[in-house]
C-alpha positions in Angstrom: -26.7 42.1 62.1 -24.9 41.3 58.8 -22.6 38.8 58.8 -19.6 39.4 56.8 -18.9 36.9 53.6 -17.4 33.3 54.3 -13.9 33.9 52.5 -13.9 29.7 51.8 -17.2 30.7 49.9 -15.6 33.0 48.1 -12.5 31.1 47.2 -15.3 28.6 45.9 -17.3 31.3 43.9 -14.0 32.3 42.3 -13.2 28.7 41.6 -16.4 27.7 40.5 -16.4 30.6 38.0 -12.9 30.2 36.5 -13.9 26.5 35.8 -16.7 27.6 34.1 -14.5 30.0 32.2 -11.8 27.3 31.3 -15.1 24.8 29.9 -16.3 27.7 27.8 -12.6 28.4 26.0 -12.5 24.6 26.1 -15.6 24.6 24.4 -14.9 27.1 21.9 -11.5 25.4 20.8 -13.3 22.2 20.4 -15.6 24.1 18.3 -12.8 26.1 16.4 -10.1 22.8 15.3 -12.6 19.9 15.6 -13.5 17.0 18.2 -14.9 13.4 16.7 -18.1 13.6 15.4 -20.7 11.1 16.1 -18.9 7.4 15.7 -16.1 8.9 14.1 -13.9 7.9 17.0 -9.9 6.7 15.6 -11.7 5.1 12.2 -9.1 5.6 8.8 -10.4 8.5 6.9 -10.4 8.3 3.1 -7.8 10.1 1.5 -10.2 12.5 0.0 -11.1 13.3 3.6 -8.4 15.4 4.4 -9.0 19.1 2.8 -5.4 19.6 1.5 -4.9 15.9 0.0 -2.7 16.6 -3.3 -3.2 13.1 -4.7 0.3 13.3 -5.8 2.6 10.5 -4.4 7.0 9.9 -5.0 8.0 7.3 -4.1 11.1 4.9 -4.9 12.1 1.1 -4.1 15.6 -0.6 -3.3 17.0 -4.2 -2.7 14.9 -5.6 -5.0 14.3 -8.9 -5.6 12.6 -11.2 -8.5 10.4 -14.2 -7.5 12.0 -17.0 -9.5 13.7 -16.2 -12.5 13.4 -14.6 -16.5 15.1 -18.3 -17.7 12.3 -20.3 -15.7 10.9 -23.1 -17.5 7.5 -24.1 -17.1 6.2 -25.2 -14.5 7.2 -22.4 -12.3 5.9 -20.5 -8.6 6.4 -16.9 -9.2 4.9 -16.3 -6.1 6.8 -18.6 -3.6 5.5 -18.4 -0.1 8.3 -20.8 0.9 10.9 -17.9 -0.1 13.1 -20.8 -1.7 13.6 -19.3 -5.4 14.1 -15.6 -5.0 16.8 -14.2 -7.4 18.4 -10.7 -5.6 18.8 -8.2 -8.0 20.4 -4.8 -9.1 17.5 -2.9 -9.6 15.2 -0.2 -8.8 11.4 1.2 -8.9 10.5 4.8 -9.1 7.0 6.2 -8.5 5.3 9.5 -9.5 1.7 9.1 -9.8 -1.7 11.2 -8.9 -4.2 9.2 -7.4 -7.0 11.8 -8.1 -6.6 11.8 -12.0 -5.5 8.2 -12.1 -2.4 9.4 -14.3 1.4 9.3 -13.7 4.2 6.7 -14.5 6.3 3.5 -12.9 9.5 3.1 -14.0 11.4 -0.4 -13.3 14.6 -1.4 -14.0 16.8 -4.4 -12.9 19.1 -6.8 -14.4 19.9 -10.7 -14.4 22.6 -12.3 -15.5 23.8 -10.1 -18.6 20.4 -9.0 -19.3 18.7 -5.5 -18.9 15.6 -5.0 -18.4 13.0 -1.9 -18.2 9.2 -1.6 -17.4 7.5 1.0 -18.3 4.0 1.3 -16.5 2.4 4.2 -17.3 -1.5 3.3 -18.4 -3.9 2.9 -15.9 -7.4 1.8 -15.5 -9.9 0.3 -13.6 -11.3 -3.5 -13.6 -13.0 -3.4 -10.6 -14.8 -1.0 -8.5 -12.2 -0.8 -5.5 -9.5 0.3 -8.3 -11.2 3.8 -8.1 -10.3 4.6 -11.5 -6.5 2.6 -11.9 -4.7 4.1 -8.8 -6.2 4.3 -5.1 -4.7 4.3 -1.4 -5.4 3.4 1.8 -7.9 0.2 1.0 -7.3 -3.3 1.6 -6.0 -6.2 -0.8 -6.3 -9.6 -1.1 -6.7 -12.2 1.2 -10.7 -12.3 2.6 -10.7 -8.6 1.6 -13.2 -9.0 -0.7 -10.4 -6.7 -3.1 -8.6 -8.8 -6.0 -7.7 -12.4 -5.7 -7.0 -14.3 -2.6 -3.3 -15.7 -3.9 -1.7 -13.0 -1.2 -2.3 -12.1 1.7 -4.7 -9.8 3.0 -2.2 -6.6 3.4 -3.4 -2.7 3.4 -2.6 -1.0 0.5 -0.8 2.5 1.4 -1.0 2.9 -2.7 -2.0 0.6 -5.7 -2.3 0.8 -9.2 -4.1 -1.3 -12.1 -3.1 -1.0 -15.7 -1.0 -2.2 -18.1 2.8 -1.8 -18.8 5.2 -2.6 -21.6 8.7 -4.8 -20.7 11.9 -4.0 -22.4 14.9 -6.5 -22.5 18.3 -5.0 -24.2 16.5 -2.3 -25.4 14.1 -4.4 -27.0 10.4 -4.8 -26.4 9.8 -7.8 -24.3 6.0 -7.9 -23.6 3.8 -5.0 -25.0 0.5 -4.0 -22.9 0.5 -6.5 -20.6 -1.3 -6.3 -17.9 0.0 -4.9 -14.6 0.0 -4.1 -11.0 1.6 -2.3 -8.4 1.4 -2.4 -4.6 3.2 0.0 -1.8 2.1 -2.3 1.1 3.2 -3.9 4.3 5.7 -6.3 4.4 4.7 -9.7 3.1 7.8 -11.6 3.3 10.0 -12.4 6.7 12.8 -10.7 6.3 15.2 -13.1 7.3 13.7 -16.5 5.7 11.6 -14.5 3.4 8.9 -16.6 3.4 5.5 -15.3 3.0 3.5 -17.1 5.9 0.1 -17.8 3.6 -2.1 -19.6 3.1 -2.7 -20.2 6.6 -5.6 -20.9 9.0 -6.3 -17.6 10.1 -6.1 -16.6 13.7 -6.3 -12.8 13.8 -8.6 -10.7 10.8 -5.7 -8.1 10.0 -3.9 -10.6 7.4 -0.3 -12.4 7.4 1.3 -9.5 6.5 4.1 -7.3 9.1 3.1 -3.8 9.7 6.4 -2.6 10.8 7.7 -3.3 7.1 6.9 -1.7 4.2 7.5 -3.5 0.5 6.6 -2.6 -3.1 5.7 -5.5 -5.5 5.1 -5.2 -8.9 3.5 -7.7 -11.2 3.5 -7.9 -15.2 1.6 -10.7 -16.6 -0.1 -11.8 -19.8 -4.1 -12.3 -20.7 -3.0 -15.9 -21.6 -3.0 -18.5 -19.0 -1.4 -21.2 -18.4 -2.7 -24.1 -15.7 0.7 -25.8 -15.0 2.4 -22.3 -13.5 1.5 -20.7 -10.5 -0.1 -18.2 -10.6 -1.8 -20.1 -13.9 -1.0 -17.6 -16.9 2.1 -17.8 -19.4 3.8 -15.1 -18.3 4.0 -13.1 -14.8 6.9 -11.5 -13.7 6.7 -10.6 -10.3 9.6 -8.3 -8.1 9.7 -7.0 -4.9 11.9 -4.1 -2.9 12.5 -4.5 0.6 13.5 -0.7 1.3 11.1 2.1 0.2 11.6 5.6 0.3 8.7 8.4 0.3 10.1 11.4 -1.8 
């Protein structure tokens, strides 16, 4: 005599098959928009990574502010982890550059007492292999980076450029192909003491810097140096801008 089928069976063939089902579409998905690959995991791709990176980054800076001052008298600290000389200034930065051809231009302009000034940064190059040609993103700076000098903190770079830059006062050049440096980073400074919290000894490896701040700092500074300043050349200017706007 034939028994007829087990209807929990069946409920379990059906369920069993539409599982199946589900895995293959699942599968095919996967397949079709991309899973992690190998160790890949939640690691920071480059920016060339991404298959519709234009390269092309706006950006501008507000609430600036200039470490020390353009009437300092040597010896100065144009860096000033204490935050105790910083000089707030009208003043802004705007940047439109392509980090693929390494071409493009940063304009800064702020004033001090009476005085206007204008920087004009538009010439970039590479000293170093990290530089990628005079602009790059997405690296790390400073600190025990192993990129550029350790006299800031370690901070990740979201753009930087290398180069040099001429500096206009009253309409007048100032400095003429100095060399210069921009950063788009995180926030380096507190910002309500403003002071920089390096060198210290170092407790965690992601650097002394505030990831849920953003700053731009830009430094213009001469080939010759000078031992009693810090850092030790004869000139270097040095501004930052608290608020930054993507464009």
């Amino acid at each position: 005599m034939t028994m007829p089928p087990n209807p929990s069976t069946k409920s379990a063939h059906i369920v069993s098959a539409f599982i199946l089902a589900l895995m293959c579409v699942s599968t095919a998905v996967a397949a079709q928009f991309g899973t992690p690959k190998g160790d890949e995991g939640t690691r920071i791709f480059k920016a060339t990574e991404h298959p519709h990176y234009s390269g092309h980054f706006r950006l501008s800076g507000q609430k600036a502010i200039l470490i020390g001052s353009m009437k300092d008298e040597v010896p100065w600290d144009h860096l000033d982890y204490a935050g105790k000389r910083l000089t707030p200034v009208q003043g802004t930065i705007d940047i439109e550059v392509n980090e693929l051809t390494n071409n493009g231009q940063v304009i800064a302009e702020f004033v001090e007492g009476g005085d206007r000034y204008r920087i004009i940064f538009d010439r970039f190059a590479a000293k170093a292999p990290f530089q990628d040609g005079g602009i790059t993103t997405r690296i790390y700076e400073h600190g025990d980076s192993n990129n550029g000098d350790p006299l800031y903190p370690k901070t990740w770079l979201y753009l930087g450029g290398w180069g040099t830059a001429t500096m206009h006062k009253n309409d007048q050049v100032l400095y003429q192909d100095y060399d210069a440096h921009f950063m788009v980073m995180e926030r380096s400074r507190d910002p309500k003491t403003h002071e920089v919290r390096y060198p210290t000894k170092r407790t965690l490896p992601g650097g002394e810097t505030d990831p849920a701040g953003m700053e731009i700092d830009l430094w213009v500074r001469s080939k010759e140096q000078n031992a009693k300043n810090f850092p030790p050349f004869e000139t270097f200017v040095h501004l930052c801008w608290e608020e930054v706007t993507w464009k």
